[in-house]
N, C-alpha and C positions, 0 to 999 in steps of 0.2 A: 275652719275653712281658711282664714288665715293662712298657717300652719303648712296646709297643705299645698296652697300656692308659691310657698315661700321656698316650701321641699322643690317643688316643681320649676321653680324658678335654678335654685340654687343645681338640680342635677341637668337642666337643657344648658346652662350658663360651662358647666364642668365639661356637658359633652362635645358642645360647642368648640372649649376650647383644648379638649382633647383632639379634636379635629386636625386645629391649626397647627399645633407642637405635635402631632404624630411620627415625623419621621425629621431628622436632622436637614437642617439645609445643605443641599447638593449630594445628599444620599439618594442615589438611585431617582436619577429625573428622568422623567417620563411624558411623553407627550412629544410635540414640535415646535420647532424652531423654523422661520420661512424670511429671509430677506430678498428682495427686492426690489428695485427700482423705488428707493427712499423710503420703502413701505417695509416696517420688522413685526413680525406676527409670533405671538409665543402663543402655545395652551400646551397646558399641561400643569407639572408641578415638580420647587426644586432645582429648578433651572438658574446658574448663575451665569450670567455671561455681561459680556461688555461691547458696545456696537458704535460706530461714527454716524451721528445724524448726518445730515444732508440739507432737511427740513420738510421731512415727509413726515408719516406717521408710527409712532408706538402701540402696538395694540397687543393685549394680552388678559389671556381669559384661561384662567388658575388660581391654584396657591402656592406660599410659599416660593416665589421666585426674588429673587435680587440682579435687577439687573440695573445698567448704567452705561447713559448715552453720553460722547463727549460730540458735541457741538448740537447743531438746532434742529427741533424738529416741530410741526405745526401743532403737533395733537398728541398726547399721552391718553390712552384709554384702557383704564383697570376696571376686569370683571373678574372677582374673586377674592378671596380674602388671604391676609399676610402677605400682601404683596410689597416690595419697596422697590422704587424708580428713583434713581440719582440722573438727572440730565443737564446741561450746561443753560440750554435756553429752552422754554416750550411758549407758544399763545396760548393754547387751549387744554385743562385735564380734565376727565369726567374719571371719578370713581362710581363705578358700584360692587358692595361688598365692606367685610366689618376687617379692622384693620390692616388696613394696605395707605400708604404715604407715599406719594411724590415731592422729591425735593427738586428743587430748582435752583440756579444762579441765577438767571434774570429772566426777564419776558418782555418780547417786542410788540410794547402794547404802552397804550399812554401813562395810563396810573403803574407799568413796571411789573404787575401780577400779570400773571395769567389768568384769562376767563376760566373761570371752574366750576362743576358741578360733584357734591360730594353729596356720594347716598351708604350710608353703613355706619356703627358703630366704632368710635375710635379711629377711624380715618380720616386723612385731611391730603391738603397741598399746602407745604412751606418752604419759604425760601433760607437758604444756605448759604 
């Protein structure tokens, strides 16, 4: 029984992450891209790009995106996995999804962090 769990473990863990590495980053990105009025909205997957906060919000629901904000934005939110967010300042990131990371330079908050919520495997929020 062991044995069999362990098999089971070991090929949902492989499929998993044949998922995340299935296609190169920025080959063939799919899905959209929507800014607006401080507000940038990605889904899809593969997508690199780079955008000027404001101090509105980042919102994005895929995988395998790289992208990276230069100034502030109120809210970073990742739904999906391998996702990576470089941005200069955020207050608030919510991940959910198994590794995706947001990096930050600072946050306009007392203790200096951004308020955060992280739900997945291997994902976090750290500063840079």
């Amino acid at each position: 029984m062991k044995n069999r769990i362990a098999s089971l473990s070991l090929l949902l863990s492989l499929g998993f992450s044949g998922l995340l590495h299935a296609a190169p980053l920025g080959a063939g990105a799919t899905g959209q891209v929507e800014e607006a009025d401080g507000m940038i909205s990605i889904e899809g997957t593969n997508h690199e790009r780079s955008f000027v906060g404001t101090g509105g919000e980042l919102h994005i629901v895929g995988t395998n995106n790289r992208i990276t904000v230069t100034g502030p934005l109120s809210l970073v939110s990742v739904d999906g996995a391998g996702n990576t967010v470089q941005v200069d300042s955020v207050k608030r990131v919510e991940i959910v999804g198994a590794q995706s990371h947001v990096y930050y330079k600072s946050a306009p908050t007392k203790t200096g962090r951004p308020a955060s919520s992280v739900t997945g495997a291997g994902s976090g929020v750290s500063k840079r």
